[in-house]
C-alpha positions as CSV (number, residue, x, y, z in Angstrom):
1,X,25.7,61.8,31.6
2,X,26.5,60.9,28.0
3,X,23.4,61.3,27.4
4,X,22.1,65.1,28.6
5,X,19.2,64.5,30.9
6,X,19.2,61.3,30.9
7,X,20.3,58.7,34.1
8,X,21.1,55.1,33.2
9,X,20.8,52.8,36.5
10,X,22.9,50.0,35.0
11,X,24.7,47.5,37.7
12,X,27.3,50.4,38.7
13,X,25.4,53.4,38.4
14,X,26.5,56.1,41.6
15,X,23.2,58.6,41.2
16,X,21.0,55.3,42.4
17,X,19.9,55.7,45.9
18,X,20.1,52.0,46.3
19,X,19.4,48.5,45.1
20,X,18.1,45.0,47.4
21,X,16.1,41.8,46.7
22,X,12.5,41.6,46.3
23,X,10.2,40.5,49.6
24,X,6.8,41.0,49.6
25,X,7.8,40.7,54.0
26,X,10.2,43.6,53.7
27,X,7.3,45.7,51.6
28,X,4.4,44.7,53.2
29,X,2.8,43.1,50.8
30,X,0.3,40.0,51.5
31,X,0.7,36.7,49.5
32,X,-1.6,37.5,46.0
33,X,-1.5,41.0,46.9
34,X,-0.5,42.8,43.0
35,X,2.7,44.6,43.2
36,X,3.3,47.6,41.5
37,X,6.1,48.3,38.7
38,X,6.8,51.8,40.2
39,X,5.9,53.4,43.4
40,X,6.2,56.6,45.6
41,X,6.7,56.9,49.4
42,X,4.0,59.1,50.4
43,X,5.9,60.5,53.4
44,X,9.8,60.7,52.3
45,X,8.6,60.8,48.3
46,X,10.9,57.9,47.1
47,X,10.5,56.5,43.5
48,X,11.2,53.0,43.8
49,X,10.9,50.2,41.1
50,X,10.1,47.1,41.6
51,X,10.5,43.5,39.7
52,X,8.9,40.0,41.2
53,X,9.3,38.6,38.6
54,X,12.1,35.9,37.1
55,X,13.2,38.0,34.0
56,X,15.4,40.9,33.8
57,X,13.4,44.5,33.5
58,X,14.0,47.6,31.6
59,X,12.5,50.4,33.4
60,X,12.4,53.5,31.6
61,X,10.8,56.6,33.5
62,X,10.2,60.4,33.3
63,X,9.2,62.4,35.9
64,X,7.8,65.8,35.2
65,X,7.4,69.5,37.0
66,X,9.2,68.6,39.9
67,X,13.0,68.0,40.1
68,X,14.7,64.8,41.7
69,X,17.2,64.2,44.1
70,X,19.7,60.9,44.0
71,X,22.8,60.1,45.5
72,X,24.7,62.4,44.5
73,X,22.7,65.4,44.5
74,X,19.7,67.0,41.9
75,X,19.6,65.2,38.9
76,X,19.8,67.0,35.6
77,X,16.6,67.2,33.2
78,X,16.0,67.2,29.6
79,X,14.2,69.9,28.5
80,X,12.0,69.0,25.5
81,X,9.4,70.1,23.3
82,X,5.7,68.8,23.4
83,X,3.6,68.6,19.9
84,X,2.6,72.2,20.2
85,X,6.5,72.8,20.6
86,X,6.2,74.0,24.1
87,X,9.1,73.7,26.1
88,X,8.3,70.7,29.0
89,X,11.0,69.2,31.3
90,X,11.8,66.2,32.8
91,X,13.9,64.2,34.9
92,X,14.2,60.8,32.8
93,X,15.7,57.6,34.0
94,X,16.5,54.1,32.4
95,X,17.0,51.8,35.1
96,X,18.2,48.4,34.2
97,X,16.4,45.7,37.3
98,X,17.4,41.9,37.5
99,X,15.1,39.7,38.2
100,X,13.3,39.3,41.8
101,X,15.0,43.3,42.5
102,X,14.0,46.2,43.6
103,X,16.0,49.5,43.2
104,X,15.5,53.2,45.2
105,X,16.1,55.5,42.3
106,X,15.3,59.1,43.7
107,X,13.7,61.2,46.2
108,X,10.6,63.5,44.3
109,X,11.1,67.2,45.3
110,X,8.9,69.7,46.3
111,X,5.8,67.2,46.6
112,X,2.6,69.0,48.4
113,X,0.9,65.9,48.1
114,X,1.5,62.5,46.7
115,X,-1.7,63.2,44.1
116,X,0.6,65.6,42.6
117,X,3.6,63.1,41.4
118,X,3.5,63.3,37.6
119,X,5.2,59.9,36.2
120,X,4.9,58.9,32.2
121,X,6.9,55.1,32.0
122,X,7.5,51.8,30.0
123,X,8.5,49.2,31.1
124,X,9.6,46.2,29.3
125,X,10.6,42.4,29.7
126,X,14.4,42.0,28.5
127,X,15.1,39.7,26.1
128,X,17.8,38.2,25.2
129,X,20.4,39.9,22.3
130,X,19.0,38.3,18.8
131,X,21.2,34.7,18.3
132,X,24.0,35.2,16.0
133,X,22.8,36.5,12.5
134,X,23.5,33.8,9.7
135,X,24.3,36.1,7.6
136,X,27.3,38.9,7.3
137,X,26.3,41.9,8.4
138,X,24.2,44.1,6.1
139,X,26.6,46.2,4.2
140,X,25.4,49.8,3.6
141,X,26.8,52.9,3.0
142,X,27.0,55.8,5.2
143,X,23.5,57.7,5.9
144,X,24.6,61.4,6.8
145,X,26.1,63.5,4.0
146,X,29.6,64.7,4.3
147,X,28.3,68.5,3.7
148,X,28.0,69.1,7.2
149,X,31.8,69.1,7.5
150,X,32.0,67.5,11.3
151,X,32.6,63.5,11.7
152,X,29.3,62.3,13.4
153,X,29.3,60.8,16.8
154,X,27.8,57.3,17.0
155,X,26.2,57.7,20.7
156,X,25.0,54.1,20.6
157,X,25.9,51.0,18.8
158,X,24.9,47.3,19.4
159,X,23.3,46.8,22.9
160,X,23.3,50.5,23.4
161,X,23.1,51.0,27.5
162,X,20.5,53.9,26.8
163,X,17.5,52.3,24.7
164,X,18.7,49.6,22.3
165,X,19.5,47.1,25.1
166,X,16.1,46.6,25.5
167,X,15.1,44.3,22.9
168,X,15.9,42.6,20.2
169,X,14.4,44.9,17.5
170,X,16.7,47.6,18.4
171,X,19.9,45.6,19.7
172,X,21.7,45.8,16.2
173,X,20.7,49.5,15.9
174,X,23.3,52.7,15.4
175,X,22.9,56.1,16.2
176,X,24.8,58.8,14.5
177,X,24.9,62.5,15.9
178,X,23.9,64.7,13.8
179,X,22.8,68.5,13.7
180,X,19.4,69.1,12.8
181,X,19.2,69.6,9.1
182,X,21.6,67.3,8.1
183,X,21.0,65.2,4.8
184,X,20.0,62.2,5.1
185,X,20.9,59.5,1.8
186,X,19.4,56.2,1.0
187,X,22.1,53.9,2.4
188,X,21.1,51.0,-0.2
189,X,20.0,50.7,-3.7
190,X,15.5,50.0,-2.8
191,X,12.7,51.3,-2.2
192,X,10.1,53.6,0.1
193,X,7.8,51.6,1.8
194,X,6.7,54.1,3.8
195,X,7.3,57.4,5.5
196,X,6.2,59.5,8.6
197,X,7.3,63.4,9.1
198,X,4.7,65.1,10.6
199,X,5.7,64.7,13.8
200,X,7.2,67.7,15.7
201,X,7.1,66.7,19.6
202,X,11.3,65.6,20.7
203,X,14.0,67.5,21.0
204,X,14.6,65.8,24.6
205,X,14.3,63.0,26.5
206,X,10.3,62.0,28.0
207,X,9.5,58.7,28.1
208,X,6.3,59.9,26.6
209,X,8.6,60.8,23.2
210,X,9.1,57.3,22.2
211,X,6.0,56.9,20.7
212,X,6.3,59.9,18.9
213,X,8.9,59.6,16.4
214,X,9.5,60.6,12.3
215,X,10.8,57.5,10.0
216,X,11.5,56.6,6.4
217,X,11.4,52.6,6.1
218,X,13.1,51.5,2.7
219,X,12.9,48.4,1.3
220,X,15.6,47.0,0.3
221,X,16.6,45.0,-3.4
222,X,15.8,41.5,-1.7
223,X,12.1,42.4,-1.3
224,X,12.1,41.6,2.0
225,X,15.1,43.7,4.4
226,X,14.0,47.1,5.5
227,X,16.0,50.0,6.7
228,X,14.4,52.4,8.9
229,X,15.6,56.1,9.1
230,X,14.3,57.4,12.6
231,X,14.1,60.7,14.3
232,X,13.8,62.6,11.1
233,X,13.3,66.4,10.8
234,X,9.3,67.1,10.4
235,X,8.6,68.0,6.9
236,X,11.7,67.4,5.4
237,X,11.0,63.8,3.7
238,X,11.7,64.8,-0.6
239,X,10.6,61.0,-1.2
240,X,7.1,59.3,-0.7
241,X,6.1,55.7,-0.3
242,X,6.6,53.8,-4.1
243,X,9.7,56.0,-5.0
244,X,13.0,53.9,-6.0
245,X,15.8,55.1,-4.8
246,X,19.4,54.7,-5.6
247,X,22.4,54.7,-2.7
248,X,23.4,58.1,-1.6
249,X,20.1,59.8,-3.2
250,X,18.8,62.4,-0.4
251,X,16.0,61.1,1.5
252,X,15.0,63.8,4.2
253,X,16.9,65.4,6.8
254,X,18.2,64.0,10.0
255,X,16.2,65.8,13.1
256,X,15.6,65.3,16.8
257,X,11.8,64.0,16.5
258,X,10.9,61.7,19.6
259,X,13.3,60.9,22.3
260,X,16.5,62.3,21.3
261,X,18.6,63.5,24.4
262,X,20.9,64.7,21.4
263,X,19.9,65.0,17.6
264,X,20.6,62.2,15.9
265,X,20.0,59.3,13.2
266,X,18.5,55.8,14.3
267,X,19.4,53.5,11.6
268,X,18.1,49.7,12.2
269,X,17.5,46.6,9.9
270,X,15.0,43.7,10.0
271,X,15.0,40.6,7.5
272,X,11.2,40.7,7.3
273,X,10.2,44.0,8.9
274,X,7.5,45.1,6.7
275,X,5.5,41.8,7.9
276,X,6.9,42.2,11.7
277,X,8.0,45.6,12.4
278,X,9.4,44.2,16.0
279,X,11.7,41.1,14.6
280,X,15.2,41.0,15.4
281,X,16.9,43.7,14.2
282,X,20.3,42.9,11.8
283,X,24.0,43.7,12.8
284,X,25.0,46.7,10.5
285,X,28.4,47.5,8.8
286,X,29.1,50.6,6.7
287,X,31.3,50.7,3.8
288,X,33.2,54.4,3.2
289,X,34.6,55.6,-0.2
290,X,38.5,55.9,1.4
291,X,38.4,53.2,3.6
292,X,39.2,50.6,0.9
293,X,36.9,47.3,0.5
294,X,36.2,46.1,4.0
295,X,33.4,47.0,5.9
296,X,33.2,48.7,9.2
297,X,30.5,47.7,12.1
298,X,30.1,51.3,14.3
299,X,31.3,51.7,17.8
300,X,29.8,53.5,20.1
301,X,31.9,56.8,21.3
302,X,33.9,56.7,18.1
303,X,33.8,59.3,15.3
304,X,32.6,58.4,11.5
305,X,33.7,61.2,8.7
306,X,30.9,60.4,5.9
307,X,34.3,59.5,3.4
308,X,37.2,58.1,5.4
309,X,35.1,56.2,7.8
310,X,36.7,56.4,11.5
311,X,38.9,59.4,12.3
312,X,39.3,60.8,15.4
313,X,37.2,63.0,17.8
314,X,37.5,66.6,17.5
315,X,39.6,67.9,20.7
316,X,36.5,69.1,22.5
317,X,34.9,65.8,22.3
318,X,37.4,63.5,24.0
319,X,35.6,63.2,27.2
320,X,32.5,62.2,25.9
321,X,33.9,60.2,24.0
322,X,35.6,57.9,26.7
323,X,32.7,58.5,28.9
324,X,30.6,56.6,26.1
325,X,32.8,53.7,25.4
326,X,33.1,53.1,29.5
327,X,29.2,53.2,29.6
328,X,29.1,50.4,26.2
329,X,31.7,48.4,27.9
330,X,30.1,48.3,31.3
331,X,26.8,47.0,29.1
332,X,28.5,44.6,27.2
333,X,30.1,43.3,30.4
334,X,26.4,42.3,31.8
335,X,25.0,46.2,32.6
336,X,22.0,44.1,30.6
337,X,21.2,42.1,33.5
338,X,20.6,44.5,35.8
C-alpha cells in the first residue's frame, strides 16, 4: 500500500473479497426493515458494507485487536498511538461503494464471539469535486523549510484516493511528507486565526484519529481565505491567534497528529472558511524561488525540494512513487465512484 496500513477499496482494488448489487432478497432483509452501513457474519466473521442508497459512499473503517484476512492474504495494520501515547493497532480500510452496492471487504480473525468485533467508522455521502474555481488558483509559497535537506513527497494531491476524495472541503487539499520536526512557514503574507497543538494521539492510521488532529488556520490578506496547517507537532506552535505573520515566517513544526499513515503536512484553502469551516476547499499552486515566475499545482507521487520546486525522487523512492501516481490516476479515472 502507498499508504502503510492503510487498504483503499477503490473500483480495482485485489485485497477486496468481493463486490455485487444491493437486494434486500439476497440479504434477507424485509421491505422497511433498516439496513445497516457495516455488518459482520456471525458464523464465517465477514465485514461487509453496505449502500441502499442512490449516492456514492465513502466508507472509511478500522478494526482493532484482531487481524483481517482479504483476498490476498493478512492485511497489514497501522500501528498508532492513542492520547496517552500507547501504542494501539489497527487494520484500517477506505472503501470507495457506488450507489445501490454492497462490497465483502475482509474476514475478522480470531473472533470467540461476534460481541468481541471492535469497529470505530465514518461514513460519508460523496459529493461531487467542487465546480471549477473562478478564480486562479491560490498562489502560495512552499510550507516546509528547505533545512531538512530531503525533497518532500506529496502523498496526495487533488481528489486524493486515500481521504481527500471524500468531499469537497478536502478535494483541493495537498499533503507533503515530512519528518516530524520539520518547520513549518506561513505560506502567505496574514494572519492567525486560530491554533490547536495539544493534541498528541496519531502517528497511524484509526479511523478514530480524524477527529483528533493539531492545526494552524491563517487568515489570509483578503480577510476572508484561510489556510489551514494540519497534523502539526503537539506543542510546537511559536505563533498564537492575533499574530501577523509574514510569508516564510516559522509557524510550528510539521508532526504526525491524527490520521497520518506517514507524517506529513495537510495544507487546504477555503474562500470563507472562518464562517464555514466545511466550504469547498480552493485548488492550490506553489510558487518556488528557482523555478522562475509560474506557478506549480502539486502532483501526487512527485517530489517538491523547498527552492527548485519538482526534482526527482531519491533512488529509494521510485516505487512509491509510481505506486502513488497509478493509485491518483485510477481515482481520477472514476475510483470516486466506487
Amino acid at each position: 500500500s502507498a499508504w502503510p496500513g492503510v487498504h483503499v477499496g477503490d473500483a480495482g482494488a485485489a485485497w477486496l473479497l468481493g463486490r455485487r448489487a444491493f437486494s434486500r432478497r439476497a440479504l434477507g432483509l424485509q421491505k422497511g426493515e433498516a439496513v445497516p452501513d457495516l455488518s459482520v457474519e456471525p458464523n464465517i466473521h465477514v465485514l461487509t458494507a453496505l449502500n441502499p442508497t442512490c449516492e456514492g459512499r465513502a466508507v472509511f473503517v478500522s478494526v482493532r485487536r484482531h487481524a483481517c484476512r482479504g483476498a490476498g492474504g493478512v492485511l497489514a495494520r497501522s500501528r498508532w498511538r492513542n492520547e496517552q501515547g500507547r501504542p494501539q493497532f489497527s487494520t484500517t480500510m477506505v472503501i470507495h461503494l457506488s450507489p445501490k452496492e454492497v462490497v465483502d471487504a475482509c474476514v475478522i480473525l480470531g473472533l470467540a464471539s461476534i460481541h468481541d468485533v471492535d469497529v470505530v467508522s465514518d461514513i460519508v455521502p460523496l459529493q461531487p469535486p467542487p465546480l471549477p474555481a473562478p478564480r486562479d488558483p491560490l498562489v502560495l509559497s512552499f510550507p516546509l523549510s528547505a533545512g531538512a535537506g530531503l525533497p518532500f513527497r506529496c502523498s496526495q494531491a487533488a481528489g486524493g484516493a486515500l481521504t481527500h476524495f471524500a468531499h469537497p472541503s478536502t478535494w483541493h487539499a495537498c499533503d507533503f511528507d515530512a519528518p516530524v520536526g520539520t518547520p513549518v512557514l506561513a505560506a502567505s503574507d496574514g494572519t492567525i486565526a486560530e491554533v490547536r497543538d495539544g493534541c498528541a494521539a496519531g502517528g497511524g492510521a484509526d479511523t478514530s484519529l480524524f477527529f483528533a488532529f493539531n492545526s494552524v488556520v491563517q487568515l489570509l490578506p483578503d480577510g476572508t481565505t484561510t489556510l489551514e496547517y494540519v497534523h502539526i507537532r503537539a506543542g510546537s506552535a511559536v505563533v498564537r491567534a492575533g499574530d501577523p505573520v509574514r510569508r516564510g515566517q516559522r509557524l510550528c513544526e510539521s508532526g504526525d497528529a491524527g490520521f497520518c499513515p506517514t507524517p506529513h503536512l495537510h495544507l487546504e484553502a477555503h474562500a470563507h472558511g472562518l464562517a464555514d469551516p466545511a466550504a469547498p476547499s480552493l485548488p492550490l499552486a506553489f510558487a518556488f524561488e528557482a523555478g522562475g515566475e509560474a506557478a506549480v499545482e502539486a502532483r501526487a507521487g512527485a517530489y517538491y525540494d523547498a527552492t527548485r520546486g519538482e526534482v526527482p525522487p531519491p533512488p529509494a523512492a521510485a516505487p512509491v512513487a509510481a505506486l502513488l501516481a497509478a493509485s491518483v490516476a485510477e481515482s481520477e479515472g472514476g475510483g470516486r465512484q466506487g
